[in-house]
ZAMARGU-4260 file (C-alpha; in steps of 0.2 Angstrom, whole numbers, plus 5000, padded with zeros to 4 digits):
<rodrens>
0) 4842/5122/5715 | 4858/5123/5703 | 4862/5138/5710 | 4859/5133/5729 | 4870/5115/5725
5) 4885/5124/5718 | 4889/5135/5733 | 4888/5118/5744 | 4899/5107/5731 | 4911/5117/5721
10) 4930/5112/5727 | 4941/5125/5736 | 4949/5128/5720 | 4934/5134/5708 | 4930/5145/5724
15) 4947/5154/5721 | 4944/5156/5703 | 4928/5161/5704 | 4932/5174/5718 | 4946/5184/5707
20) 4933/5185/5693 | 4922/5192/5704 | 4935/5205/5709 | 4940/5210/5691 | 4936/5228/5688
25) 4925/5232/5676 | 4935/5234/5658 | 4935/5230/5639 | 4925/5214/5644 | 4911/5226/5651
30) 4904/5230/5632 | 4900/5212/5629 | 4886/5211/5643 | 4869/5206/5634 | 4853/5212/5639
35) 4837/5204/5641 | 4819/5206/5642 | 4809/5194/5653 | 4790/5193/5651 | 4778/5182/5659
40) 4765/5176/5647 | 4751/5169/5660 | 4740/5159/5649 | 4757/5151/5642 | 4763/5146/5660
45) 4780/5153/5653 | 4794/5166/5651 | 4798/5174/5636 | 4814/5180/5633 | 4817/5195/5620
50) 4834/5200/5614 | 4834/5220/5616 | 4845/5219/5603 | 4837/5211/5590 | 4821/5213/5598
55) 4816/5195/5594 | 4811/5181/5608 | 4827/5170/5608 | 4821/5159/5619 | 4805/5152/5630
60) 4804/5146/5648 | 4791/5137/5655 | 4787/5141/5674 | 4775/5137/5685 | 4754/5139/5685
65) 4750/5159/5678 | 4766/5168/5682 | 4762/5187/5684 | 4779/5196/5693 | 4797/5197/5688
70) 4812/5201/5695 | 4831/5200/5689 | 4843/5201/5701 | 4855/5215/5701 | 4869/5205/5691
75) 4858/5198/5678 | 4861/5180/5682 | 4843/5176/5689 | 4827/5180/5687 | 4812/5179/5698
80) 4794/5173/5694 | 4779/5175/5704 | 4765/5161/5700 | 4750/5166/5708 | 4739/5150/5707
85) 4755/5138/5711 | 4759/5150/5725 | 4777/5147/5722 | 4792/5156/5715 | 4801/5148/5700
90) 4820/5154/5699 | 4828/5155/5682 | 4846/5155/5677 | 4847/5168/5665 | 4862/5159/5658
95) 4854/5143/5652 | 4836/5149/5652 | 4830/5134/5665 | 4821/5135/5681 | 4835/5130/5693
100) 4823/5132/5710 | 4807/5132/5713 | 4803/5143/5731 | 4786/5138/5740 | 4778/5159/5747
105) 4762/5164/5753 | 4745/5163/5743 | 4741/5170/5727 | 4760/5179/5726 | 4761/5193/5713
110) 4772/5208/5716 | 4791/5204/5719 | 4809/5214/5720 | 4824/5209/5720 | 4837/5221/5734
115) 4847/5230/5726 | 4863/5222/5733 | 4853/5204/5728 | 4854/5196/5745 | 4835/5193/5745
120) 4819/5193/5735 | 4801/5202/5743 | 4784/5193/5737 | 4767/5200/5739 | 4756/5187/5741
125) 4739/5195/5741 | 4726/5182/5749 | 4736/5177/5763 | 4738/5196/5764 | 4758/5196/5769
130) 4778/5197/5761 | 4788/5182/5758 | 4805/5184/5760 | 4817/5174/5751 | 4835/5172/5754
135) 4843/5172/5736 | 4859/5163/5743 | 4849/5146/5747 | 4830/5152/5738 | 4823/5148/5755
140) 4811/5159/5763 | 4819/5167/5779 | 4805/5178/5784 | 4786/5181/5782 | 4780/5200/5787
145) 4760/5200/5790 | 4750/5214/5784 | 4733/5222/5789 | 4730/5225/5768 | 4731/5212/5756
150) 4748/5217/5746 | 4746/5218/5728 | 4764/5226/5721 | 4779/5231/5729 | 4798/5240/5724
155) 4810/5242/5735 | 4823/5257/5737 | 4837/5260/5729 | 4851/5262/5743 | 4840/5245/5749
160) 4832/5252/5766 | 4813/5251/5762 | 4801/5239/5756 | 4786/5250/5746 | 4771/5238/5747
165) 4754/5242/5735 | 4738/5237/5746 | 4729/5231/5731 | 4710/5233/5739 | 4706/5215/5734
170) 4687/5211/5737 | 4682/5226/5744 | 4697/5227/5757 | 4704/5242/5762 | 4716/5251/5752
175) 4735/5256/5759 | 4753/5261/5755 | 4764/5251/5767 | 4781/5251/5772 | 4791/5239/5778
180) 4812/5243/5786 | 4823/5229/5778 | 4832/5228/5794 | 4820/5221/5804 | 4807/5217/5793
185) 4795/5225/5801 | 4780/5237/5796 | 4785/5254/5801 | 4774/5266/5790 | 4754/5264/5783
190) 4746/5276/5772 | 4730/5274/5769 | 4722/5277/5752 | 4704/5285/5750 | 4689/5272/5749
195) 4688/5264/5731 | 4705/5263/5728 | 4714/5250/5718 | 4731/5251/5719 | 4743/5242/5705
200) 4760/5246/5702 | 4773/5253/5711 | 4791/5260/5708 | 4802/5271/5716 | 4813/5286/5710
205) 4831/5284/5704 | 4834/5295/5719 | 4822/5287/5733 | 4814/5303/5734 | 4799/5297/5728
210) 4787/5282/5724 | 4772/5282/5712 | 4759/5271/5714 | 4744/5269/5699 | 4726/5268/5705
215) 4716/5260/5694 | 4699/5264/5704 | 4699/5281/5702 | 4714/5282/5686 | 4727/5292/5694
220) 4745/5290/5700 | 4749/5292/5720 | 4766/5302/5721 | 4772/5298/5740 | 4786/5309/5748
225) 4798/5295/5754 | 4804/5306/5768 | 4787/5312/5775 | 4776/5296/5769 | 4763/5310/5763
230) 4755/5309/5747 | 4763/5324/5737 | 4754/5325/5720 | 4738/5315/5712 | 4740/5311/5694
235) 4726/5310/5680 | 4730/5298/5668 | 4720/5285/5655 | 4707/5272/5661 | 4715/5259/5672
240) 4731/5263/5677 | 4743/5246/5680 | 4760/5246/5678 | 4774/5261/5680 | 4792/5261/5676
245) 4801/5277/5679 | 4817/5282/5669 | 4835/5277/5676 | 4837/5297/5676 | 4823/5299/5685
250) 4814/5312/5672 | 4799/5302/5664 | 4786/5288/5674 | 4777/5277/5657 | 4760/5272/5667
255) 4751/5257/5654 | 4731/5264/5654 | 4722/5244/5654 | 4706/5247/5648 | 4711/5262/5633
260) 4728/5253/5627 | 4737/5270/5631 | 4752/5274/5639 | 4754/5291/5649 | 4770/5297/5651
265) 4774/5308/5667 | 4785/5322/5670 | 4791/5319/5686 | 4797/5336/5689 | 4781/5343/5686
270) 4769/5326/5688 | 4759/5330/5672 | 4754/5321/5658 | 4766/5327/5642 | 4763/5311/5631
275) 4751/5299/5630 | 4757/5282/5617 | 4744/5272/5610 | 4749/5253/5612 | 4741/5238/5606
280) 4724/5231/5617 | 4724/5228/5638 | 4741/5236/5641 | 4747/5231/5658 | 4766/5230/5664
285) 4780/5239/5658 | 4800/5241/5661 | 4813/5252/5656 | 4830/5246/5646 | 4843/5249/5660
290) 4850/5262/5645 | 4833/5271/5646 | 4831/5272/5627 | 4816/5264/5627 | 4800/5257/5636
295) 4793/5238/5632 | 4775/5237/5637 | 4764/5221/5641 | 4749/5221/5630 | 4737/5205/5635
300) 4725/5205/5626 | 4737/5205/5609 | 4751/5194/5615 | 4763/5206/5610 | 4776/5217/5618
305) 4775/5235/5611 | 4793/5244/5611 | 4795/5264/5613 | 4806/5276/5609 | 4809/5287/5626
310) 4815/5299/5612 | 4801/5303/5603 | 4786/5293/5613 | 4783/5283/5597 | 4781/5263/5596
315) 4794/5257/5586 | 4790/5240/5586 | 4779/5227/5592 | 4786/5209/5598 | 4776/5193/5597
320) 4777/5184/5614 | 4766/5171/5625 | 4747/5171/5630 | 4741/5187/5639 | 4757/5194/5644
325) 4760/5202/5660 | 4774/5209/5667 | 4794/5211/5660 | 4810/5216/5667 | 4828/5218/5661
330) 4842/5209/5665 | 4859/5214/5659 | 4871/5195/5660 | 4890/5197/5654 | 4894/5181/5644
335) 4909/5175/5652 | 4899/5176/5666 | 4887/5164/5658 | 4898/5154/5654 | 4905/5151/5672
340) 4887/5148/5676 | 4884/5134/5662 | 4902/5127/5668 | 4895/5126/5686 | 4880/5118/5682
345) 4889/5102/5673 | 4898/5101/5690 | 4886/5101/5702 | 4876/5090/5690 | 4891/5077/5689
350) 4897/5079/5674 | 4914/5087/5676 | 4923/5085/5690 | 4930/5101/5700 | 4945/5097/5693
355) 4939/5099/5675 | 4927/5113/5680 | 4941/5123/5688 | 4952/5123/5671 | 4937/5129/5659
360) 4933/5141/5671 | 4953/5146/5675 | 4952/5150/5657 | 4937/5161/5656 | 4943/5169/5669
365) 4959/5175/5658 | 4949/5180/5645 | 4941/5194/5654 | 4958/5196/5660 | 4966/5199/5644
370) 4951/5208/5636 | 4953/5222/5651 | 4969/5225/5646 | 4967/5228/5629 | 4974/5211/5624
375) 4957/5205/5612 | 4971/5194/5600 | 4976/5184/5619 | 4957/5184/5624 | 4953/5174/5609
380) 4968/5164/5609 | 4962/5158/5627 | 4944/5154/5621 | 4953/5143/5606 | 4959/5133/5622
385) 4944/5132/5629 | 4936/5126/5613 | 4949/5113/5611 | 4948/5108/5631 | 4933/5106/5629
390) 4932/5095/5611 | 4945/5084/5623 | 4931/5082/5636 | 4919/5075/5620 | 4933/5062/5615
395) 4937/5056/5633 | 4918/5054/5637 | 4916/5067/5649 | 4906/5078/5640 | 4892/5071/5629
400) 4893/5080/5612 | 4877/5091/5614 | 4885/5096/5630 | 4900/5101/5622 | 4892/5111/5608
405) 4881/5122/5618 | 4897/5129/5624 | 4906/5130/5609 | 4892/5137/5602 | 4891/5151/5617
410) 4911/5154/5615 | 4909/5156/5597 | 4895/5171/5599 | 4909/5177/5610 | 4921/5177/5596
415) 4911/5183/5585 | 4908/5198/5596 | 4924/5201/5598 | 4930/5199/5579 | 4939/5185/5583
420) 4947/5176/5568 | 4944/5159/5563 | 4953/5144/5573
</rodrens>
């Protein structure tokens, strides 16, 4: 909703200064992007949020009724949650951690992908046995694509084009792989699976050459031939197959086995088995950091998130989380981009006006400014100004003074990052 109001509301004048951040290149301000781990913890009705860093959860955000997928758009500044018994979408800004829209889809909605260019958001919603599509400017739904197979999972291209959907095989249903063309949402492509599959997860190749697709009923991996749409290679891996996450080079896919809290990892170049991890009990999603240094795993039945080292296949660590964790995906936010967002939402809520909006954010703006020019020592000078605009806000009223301290406290992580000294 936030997110929707501020594009309708903000003055002409934030527009401009939020444009020429968007078209700063990529500099010194680059290294001070945060990522984050987002599971859903389905008993929990909530998302936790885990601090690759620290490898801690930092934060918890309640969503609607049994979330299962997630999504983060390609910028890191929302996240997307599928709740399959509230048949809803909930919308997270990744900058304050709160649901800012909550997007009504199909029935029972599980799998969801976010387009690589983040213009919109696919949902598999399996018992009404079609795609939801939702426009991620607005968070409305723009398009419905019926299937013949009740979709289970689905991942999406990389260069955007295609729409891999999981035909789950859902109460005796029959099983498929479908595709759906992005430009016309439309289903151009089935392939079928044999009789007592159960497909799960689905993930495409860095390359688009390829998408693997875990089948629990008979504990393999499908590897499908993008270009053909033929099934290429069978995989035998632990009991139960769920999830898959494949590398950001492309070498490795991590499959989570369900029912032997095992994790095969597959060499893609081959499609065998060359490690297999033991995590803790009822393994079921997993995700890759976007560095590909190491592989967080869902395990339900333990509430935990195991953490491995792609390096030498080992768990390194084991986070606490929610209740019968599902699925996680990562999300890379700068912080003076979360900062802009957390300015924005006290405008659109009322509580600056554009004017006072427009000269936090004016400032912001030249920080990254500064910092991609080397100039750290004029970077945290201009974060001292926003400090002290915003301490003026707290004494004129405008800002209440928990209001003002979230953002000192945010500008002084950012200082801290950066060495700034004191002032």
């Amino acid at each position: 909703m936030t997110h929707n109001i501020s594009k309708s509301v903000l003055g002409s004048t934030i527009r401009v200064v939020v444009s020429v951040l968007l078209l700063t290149g990529f500099g010194a301000s680059a290294a001070l992007a945060q990522t984050r781990g987002y599971v859903t913890n389905f008993d929990f009705n909530s998302v936790s949020v885990i601090d690759t860093v620290t490898r801690t959860v930092v934060a918890t955000v309640t969503v609607g009724l049994e979330p299962l997928g997630i999504a983060v758009t390609p910028d890191g500044a929302f996240v997307y949650v599928t709740n399959i018994s509230g048949n809803t979408v909930s919308v997270i800004s990744a900058a304050t951690n709160t649901v800012v829209a909550t997007v009504p889809v199909g029935t029972s909605p599980a799998g969801i992908a976010v387009t690589p260019n983040g213009a919109f958001t696919y949902v598999a919603n399996i018992f009404s046995s079609n795609v939801s599509v939702i426009d991620t400017a607005t968070n409305t739904v723009v398009d419905t694509i019926p299937l013949a197979v009740r979709p289970g999972s689905l991942a999406i291209t990389p260069n955007g084009a295609f729409v891999y959907v999981a035909g789950s095989g859902f109460l005796n249903d029959s099983s498929a792989i479908m595709v759906i063309d992005t430009a016309t949402n439309t289903l151009v492509a089935t392939v079928p699976m044999p009789a007592g599959s159960a497909l799960r997860g689905v993930a495409v190749t860095p390359n688009g050459a390829f998408v693997y697709v875990t089948n629990a009923g008979d504990n393999t991996v499908v590897v499908l031939d993008t270009t053909t749409n033929t099934v290429v290679a069978t995989v035998p891996v632990g009991n139960f197959p769920f999830g898959v996450a494949i590398t950001p080079n492309g070498a490795f896919a991590y499959v989570p086995n369900s029912f032997d809290s095992t994790v095969s990892v597959i060499d893609t170049a081959t499609n065998t088995v060359v490690a297999t991890v033991r995590v803790r009990p009822l393994p079921t999603g997993v995700a890759i950091t976007p560095d590909g240094a190491f592989a967080y795993v869902a395990n339900a039945e333990d509430n935990t998130v195991s953490v491995i080292d792609t390096a030498t296949n080992t768990v390194i660590d084991n986070v606490r989380v929610g209740s019968f964790p599902q699925f996680i995906a990562f999300g890379t936010l700068d912080p003076i981009n979360s900062l802009i967002a957390q300015v924005e939402t006290l405008i659109t809520g009322g509580t600056l006006t554009p004017g006072q909006g427009a000269g936090l954010i004016a400032k912001l703006t030249e920080v990254r400014s500064k910092l991609d020019r080397g100039k750290s020592g004029a970077g945290c000078n201009q974060l001292n100004a926003f400090i002290n605009q915003v301490n003026a806000f707290i004494k004129n009223g405008s800002l209440s003074q928990a209001q003002g301290q979230a953002l000192i406290e945010a500008v002084n992580a950012l200082k801290s990052n950066l060495a700034c000294s004191r002032g």
